[in-house]
Backbone as a printed PyTorch tensor [residue, N CA C, xyz], in Angstrom:
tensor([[[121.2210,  98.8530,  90.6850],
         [121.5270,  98.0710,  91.8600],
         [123.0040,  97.7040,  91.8500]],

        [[123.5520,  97.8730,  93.3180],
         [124.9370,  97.4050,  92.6940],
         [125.0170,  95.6070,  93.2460]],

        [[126.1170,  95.4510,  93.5740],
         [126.4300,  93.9980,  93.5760],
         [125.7410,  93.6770,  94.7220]],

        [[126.5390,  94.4210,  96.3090],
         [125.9170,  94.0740,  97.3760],
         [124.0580,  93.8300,  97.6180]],

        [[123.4700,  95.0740,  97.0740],
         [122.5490,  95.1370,  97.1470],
         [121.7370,  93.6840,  96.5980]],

        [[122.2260,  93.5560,  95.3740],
         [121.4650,  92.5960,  94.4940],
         [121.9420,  91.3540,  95.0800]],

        [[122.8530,  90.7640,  95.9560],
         [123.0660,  89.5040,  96.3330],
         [122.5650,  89.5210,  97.7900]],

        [[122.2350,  90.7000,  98.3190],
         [121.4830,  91.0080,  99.7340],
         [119.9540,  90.8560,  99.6790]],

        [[119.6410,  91.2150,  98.6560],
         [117.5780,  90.7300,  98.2380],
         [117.8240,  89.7260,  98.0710]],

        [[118.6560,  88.9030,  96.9610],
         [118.7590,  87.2950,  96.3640],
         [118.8020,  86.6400,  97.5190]],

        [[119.5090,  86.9030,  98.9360],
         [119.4170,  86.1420,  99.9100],
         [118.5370,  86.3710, 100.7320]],

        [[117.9440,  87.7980, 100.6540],
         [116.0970,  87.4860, 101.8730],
         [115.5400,  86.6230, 100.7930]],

        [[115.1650,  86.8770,  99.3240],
         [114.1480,  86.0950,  98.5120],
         [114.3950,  84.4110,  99.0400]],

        [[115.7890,  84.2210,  98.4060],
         [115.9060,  82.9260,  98.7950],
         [115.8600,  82.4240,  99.7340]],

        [[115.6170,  83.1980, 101.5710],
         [115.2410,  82.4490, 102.7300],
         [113.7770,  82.3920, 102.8410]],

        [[113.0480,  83.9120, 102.2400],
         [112.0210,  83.6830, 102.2370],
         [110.8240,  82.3670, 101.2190]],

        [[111.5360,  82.3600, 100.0720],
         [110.9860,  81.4830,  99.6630],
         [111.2760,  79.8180, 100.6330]],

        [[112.2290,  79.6940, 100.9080],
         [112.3070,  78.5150, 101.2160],
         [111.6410,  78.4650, 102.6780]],

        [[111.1350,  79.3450, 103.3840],
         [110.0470,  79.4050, 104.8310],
         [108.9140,  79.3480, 103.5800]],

        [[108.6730,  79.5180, 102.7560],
         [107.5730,  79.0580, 102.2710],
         [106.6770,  80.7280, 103.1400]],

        [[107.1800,  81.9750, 102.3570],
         [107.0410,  83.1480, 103.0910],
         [107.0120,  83.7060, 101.9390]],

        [[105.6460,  85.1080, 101.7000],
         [105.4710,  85.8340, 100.4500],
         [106.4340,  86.3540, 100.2000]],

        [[106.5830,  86.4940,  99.0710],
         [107.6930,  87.2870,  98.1070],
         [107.8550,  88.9060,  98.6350]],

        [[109.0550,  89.2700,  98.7450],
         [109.4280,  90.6580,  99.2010],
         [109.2990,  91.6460,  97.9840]],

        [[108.7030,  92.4200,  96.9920],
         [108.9850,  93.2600,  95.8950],
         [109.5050,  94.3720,  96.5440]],

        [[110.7820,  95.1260,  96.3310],
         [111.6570,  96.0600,  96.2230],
         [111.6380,  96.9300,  94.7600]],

        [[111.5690,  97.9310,  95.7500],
         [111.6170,  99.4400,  94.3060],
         [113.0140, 100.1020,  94.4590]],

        [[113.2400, 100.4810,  93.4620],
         [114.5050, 101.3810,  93.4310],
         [114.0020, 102.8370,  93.6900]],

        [[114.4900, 103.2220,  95.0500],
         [114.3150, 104.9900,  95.3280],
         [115.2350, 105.3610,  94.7890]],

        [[115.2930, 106.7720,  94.3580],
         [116.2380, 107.5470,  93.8580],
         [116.1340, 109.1600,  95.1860]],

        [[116.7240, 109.0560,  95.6230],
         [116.3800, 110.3230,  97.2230],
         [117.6700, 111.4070,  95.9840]],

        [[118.2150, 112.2260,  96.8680],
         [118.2270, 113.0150,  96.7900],
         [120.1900, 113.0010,  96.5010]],

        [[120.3460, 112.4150,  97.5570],
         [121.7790, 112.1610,  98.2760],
         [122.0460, 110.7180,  97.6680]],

        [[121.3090, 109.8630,  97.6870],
         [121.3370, 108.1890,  97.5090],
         [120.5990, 107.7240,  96.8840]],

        [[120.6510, 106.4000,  96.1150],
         [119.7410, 105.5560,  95.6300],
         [119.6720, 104.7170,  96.3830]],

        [[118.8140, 103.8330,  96.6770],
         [118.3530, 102.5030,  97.3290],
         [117.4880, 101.7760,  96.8450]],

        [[117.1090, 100.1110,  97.7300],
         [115.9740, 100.0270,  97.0030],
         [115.1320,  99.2050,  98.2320]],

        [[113.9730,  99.7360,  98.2960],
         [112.8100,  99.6850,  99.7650],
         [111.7140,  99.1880,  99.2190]],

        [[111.3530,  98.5880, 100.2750],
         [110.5270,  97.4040, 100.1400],
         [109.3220,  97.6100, 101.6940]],

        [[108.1720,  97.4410, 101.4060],
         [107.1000,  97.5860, 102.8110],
         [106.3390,  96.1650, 102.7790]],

        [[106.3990,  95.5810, 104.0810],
         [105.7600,  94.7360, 104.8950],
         [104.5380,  94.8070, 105.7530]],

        [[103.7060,  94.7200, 105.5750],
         [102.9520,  94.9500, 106.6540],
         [101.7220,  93.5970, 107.1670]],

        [[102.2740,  93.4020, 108.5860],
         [101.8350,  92.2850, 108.5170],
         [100.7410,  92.7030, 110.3940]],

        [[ 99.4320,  92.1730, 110.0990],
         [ 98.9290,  92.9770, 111.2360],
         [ 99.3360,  94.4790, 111.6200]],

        [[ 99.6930,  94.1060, 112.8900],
         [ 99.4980,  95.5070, 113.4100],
         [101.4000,  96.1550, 113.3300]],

        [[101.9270,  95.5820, 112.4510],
         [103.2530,  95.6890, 112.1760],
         [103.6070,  96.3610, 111.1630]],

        [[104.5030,  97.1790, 110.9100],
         [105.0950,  97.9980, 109.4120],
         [106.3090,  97.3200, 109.2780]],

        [[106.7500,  97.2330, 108.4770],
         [108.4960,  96.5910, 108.1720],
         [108.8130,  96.9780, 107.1020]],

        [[109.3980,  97.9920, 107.5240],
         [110.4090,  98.5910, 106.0850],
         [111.5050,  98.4210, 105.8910]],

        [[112.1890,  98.1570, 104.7930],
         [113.3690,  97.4970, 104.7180],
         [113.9500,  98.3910, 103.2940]],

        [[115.0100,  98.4900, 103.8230],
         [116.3170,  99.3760, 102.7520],
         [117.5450,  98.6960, 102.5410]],

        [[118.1190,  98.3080, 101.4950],
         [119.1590,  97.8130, 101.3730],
         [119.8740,  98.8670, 100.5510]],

        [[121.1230,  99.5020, 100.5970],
         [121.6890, 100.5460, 100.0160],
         [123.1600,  99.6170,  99.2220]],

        [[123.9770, 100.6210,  98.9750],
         [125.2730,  99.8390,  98.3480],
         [126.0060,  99.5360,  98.8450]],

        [[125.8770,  99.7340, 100.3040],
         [127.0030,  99.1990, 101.2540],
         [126.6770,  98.6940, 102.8680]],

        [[124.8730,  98.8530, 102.8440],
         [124.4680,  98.4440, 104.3840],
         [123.0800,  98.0840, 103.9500]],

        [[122.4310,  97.8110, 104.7890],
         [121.0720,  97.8070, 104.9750],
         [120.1370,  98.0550, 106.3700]],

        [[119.3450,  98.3570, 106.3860],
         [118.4540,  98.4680, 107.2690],
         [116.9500,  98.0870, 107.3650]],

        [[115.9080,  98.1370, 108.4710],
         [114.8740,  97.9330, 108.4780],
         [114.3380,  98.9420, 109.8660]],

        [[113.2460,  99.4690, 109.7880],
         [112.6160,  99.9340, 110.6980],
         [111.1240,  99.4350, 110.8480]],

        [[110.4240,  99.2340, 112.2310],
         [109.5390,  98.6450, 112.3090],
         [108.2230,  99.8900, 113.0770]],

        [[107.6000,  99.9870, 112.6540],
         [106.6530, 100.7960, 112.9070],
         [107.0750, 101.9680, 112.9490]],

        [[107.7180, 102.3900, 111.6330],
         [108.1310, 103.9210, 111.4150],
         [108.8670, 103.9320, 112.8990]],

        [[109.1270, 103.2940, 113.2300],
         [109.9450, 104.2570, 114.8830],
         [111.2010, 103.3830, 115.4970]],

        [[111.3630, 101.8030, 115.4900],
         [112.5570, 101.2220, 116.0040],
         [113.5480, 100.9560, 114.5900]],

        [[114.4010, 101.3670, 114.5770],
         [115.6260, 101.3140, 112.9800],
         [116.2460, 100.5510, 113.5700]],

        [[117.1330,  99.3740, 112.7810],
         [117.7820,  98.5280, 113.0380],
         [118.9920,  98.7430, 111.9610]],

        [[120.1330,  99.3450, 111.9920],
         [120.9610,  99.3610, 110.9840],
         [122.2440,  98.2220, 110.6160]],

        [[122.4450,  98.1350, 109.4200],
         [123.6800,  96.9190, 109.4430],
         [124.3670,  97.3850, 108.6570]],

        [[125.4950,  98.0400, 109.1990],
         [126.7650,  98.9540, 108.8940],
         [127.5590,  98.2040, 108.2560]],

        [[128.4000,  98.4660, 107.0310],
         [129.9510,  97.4730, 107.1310],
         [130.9460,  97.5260, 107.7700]],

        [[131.2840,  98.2990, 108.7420],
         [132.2660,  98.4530, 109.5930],
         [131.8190,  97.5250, 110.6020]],

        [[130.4990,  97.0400, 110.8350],
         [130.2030,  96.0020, 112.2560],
         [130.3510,  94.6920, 111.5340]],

        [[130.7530,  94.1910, 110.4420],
         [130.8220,  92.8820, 110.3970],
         [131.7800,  92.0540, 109.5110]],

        [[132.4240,  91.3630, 109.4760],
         [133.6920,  91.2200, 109.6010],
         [133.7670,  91.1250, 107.6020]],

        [[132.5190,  91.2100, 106.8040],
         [132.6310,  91.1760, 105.2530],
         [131.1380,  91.3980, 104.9470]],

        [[130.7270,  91.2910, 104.0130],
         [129.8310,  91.9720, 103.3110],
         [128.7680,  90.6370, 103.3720]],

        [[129.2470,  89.1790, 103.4090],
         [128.2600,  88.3170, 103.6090],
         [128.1280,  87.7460, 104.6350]],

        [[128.6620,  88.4520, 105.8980],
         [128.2140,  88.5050, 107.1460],
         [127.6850,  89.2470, 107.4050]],

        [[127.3250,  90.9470, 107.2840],
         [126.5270,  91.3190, 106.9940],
         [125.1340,  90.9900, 106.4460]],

        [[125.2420,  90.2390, 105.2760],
         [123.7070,  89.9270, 104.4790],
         [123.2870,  88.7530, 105.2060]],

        [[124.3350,  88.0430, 105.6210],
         [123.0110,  87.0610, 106.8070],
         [122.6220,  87.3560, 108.0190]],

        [[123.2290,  88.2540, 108.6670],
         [122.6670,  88.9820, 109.5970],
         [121.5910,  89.9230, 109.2740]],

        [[121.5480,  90.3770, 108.3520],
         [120.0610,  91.3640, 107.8990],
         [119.2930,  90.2740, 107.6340]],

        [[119.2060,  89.3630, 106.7990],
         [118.2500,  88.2440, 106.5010],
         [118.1010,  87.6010, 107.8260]],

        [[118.8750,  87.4500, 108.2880],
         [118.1450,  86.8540, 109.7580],
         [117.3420,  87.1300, 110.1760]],

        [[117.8450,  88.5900, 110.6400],
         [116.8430,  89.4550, 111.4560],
         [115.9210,  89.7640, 110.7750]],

        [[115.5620,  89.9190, 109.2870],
         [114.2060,  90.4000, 108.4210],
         [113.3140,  88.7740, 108.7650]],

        [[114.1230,  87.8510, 108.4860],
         [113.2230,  86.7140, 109.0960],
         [112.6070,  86.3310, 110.1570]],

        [[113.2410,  86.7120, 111.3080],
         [112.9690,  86.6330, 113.1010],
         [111.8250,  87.5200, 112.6620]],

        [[111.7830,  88.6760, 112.1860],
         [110.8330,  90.0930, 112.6880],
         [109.8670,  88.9010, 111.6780]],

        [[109.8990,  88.7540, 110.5450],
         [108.2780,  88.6730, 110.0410],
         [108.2280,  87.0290, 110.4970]],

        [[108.6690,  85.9680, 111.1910],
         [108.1050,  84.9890, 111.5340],
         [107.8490,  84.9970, 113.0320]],

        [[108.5280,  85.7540, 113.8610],
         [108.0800,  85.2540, 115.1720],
         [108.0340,  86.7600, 115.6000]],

        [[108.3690,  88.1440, 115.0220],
         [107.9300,  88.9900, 115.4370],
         [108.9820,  89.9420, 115.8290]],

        [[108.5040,  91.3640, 116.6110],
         [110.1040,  91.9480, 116.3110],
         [110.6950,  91.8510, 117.9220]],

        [[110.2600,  90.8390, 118.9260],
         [110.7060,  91.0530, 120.3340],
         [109.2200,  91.3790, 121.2600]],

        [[109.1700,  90.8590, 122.3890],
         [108.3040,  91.6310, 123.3760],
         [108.7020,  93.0850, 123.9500]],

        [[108.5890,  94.2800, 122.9800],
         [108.5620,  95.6540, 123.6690],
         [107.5860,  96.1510, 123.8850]],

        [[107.5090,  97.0400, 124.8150],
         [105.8220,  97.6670, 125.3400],
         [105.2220,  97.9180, 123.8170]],

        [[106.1120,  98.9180, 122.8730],
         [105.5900,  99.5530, 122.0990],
         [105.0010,  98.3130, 121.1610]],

        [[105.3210,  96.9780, 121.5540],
         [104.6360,  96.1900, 120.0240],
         [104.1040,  95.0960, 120.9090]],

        [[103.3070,  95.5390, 122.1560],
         [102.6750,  94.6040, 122.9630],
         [101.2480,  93.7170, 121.6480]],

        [[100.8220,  94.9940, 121.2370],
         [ 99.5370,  94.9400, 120.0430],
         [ 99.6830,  93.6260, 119.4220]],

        [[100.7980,  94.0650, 118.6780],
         [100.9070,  92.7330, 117.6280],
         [101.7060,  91.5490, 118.2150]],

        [[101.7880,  91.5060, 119.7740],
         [102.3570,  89.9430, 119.8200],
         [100.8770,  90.0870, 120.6940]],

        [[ 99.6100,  90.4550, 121.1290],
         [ 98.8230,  89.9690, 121.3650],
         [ 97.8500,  90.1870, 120.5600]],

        [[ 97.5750,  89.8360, 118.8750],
         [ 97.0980,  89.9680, 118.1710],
         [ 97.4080,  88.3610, 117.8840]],

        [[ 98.6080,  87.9750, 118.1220],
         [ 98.8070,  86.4300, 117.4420],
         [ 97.9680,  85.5680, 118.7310]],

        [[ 97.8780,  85.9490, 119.9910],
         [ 97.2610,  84.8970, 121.2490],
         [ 96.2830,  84.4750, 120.9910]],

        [[ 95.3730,  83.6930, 120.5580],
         [ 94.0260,  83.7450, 120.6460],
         [ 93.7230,  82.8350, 122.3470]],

        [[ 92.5190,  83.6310, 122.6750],
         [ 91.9480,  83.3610, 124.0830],
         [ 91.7210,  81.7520, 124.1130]],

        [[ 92.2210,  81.3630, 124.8290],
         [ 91.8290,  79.6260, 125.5640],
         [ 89.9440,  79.8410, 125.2470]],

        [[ 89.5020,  78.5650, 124.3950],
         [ 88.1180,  78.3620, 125.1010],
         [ 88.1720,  76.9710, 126.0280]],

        [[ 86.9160,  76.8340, 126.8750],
         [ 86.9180,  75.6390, 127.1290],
         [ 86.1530,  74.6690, 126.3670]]])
């Protein structure tokens, strides 16, 4: 792991613990081209995969919307990591947005009015 990486988990762990939110376990891939280290979420009808590499990170949500966080988009490396922790937090507490494609899982949280 290099530096970025390892102070980029230390800061989802540490938001997640403090939402009082399960622990993230991350594996080290070894691909081909790159090492990384990825981590799977799955919460209902949701996938959340998350990659943090040595110089960015990312997450994709149902194998199909990628969300990337480049270092050229942010003005240092720990603006970057709170912007990925943000957004890994928004997606697993309130969800990843109302899009058609993830109508499922924000009406999986509604439960029907009784009287």
């Amino acid at each position: 792991m290099t530096s970025f990486s390892e102070r980029c988990i230390a800061a989802l762990a540490k938001e997640m613990a403090l939402r009082r939110l399960q622990p993230i376990q991350f594996e080290l891939v070894r691909g081909k081209h790159e090492v990384y280290e990825y981590a799977k979420v799955v919460q209902r009808d949701l996938l959340v995969e998350l990659y943090v590499y040595t110089d960015e990170a990312g997450c994709t949500l149902n194998e199909r919307d990628w969300k990337i966080f480049e270092k050229w988009d942010f003005s240092d490396d720990n603006d970057l990591i709170r912007s990925f922790v943000a957004y890994v937090i928004k997606v697993l507490t309130t969800g990843p947005g109302i899009k058609e494609e993830h109508r499922g899982w924000l009406d999986s949280l509604i439960k029907p009015q009784t009287s």
